[in-house]
Structure formats: C-alpha cells, structure tokens
C-alpha positions as CSV (number, residue, x, y, z in Angstrom):
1,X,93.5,82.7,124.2
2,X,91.3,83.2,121.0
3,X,93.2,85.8,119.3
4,X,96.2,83.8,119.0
5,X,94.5,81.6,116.6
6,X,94.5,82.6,113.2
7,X,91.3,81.0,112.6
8,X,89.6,82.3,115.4
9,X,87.2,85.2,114.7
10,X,89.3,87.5,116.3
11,X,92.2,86.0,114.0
12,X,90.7,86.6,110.8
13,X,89.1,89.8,111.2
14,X,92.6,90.9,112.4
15,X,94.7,89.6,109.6
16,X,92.0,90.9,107.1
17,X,92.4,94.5,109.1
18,X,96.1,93.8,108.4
19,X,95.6,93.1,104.4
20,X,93.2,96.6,104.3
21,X,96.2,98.9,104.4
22,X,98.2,96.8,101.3
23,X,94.7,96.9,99.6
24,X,93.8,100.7,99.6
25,X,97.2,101.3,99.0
26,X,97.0,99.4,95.5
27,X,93.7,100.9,95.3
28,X,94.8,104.7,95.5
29,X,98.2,103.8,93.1
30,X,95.7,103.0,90.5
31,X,93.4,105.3,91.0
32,X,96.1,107.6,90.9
33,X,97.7,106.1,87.9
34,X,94.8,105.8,86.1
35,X,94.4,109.5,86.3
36,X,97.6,110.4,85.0
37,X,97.2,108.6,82.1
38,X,93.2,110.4,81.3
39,X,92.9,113.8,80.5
40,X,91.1,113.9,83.8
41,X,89.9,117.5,84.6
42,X,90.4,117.6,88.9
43,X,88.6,120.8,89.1
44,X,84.8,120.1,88.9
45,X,85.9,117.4,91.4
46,X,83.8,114.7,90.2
47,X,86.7,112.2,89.2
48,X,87.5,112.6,93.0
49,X,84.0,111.6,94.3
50,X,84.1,108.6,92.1
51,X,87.5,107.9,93.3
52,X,86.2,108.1,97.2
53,X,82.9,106.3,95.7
54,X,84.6,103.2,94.2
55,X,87.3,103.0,97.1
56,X,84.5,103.2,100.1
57,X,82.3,100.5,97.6
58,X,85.7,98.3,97.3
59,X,86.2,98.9,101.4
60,X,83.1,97.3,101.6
61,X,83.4,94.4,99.7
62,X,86.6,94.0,101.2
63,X,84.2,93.2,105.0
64,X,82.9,89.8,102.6
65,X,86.5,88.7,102.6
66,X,87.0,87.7,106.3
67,X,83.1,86.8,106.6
68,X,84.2,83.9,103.6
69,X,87.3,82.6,105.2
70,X,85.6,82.2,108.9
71,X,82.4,80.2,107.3
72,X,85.1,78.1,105.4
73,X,87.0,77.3,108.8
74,X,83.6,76.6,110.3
75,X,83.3,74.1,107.4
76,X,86.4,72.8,108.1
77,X,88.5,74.3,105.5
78,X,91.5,75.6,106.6
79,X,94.2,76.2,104.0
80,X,97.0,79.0,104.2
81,X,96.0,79.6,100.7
82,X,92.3,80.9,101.1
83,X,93.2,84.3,102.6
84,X,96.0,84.6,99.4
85,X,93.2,83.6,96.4
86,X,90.5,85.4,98.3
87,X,92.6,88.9,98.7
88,X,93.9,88.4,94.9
89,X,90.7,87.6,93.8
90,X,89.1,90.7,95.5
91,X,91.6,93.0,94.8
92,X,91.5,92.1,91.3
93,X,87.5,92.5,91.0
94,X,87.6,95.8,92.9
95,X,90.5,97.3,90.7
96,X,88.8,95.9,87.8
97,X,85.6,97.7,88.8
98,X,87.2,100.7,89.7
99,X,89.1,101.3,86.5
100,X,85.6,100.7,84.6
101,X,84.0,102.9,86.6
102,X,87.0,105.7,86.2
103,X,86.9,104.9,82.1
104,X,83.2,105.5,82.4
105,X,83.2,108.9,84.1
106,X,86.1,109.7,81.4
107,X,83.8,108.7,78.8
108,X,80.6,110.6,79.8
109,X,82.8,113.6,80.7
110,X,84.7,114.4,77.5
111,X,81.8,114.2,75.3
C-alpha cells in the first residue's frame, strides 16, 4: 500500500501534516513571547492580525516543505535528514520573519 511508504506522496504529505502541529506550536510560543516582552497594546487588535497574518503566511510556506522532499525522492535523494534540515530551516526562516515583522509593527506603532 502507498501510504506505508514514507516516501510515497501520501507519506510525506502525512509526516509534514504531522510536523504542522510542533510548528504552529513554536510559532504561537513566540508570538506569544514576543509580545510579553513589547509594550504591545492588544486593544486596537492590530498586533493580533499580524500575528494571524504572519502565522497563515508561515502555514503557507510550510505546504513548500513536503513539495521539496517529494521532488528530492523523485531525484533519488532519500536521506532521513532532509525532513530534519528542511523543518529547521523553515521554522527558523518563518520565526525569523515573524519576529521582524512583530518588531516592525512595534516600531511603527509607538511612534
């Protein structure tokens, strides 16, 4: 049966859906985090938008992740390290991004 490979399409997609929950969950802490440490000001609720804005943008990124490992199996390539660098890799960009983005709306809003 196909979805008892892990490299099958139905494998990786799965495994990826798998990594989502342990990726918004890091997501949300720092978001979270992030606001703790900003004289953010909830009530306007823009900082929540752009939380829900960056997180859906990351979501989306997240989709390239599985898309990269299947064209790599259907080059042949077929370590069990790809899906650990490629979920680092991505988690790091998207936190990276988000925390810009949440320093920028910090920036524009207390001036």
């Amino acid at each position: 049966m196909e979805t008892s490979n892990p490299s099958s399409k139905s494998g990786v997609f799965l495994k990826w859906e798998l990594l989502r929950v342990p990726f918004n969950g890091i997501l949300i802490a720092v978001c979270l985090s992030f606001s703790q440490l900003t004289p953010l000001s909830w009530g306007d609720g823009g900082i929540f938008w752009s939380f829900v804005q960056w997180i859906l943008i990351a979501n989306l990124l997240f989709f390239a992740c599985p898309l990269i490992e299947r064209a790599a199996a259907n080059a042949g390539i077929r370590h069990f390290w790809l899906t650990a660098v490629l979920f680092w890799a991505g988690l790091f960009l998207a936190t990276f991004l988000t925390v810009l983005q949440l320093f920028l709306w910090t920036l524009r809003h207390s001036l």
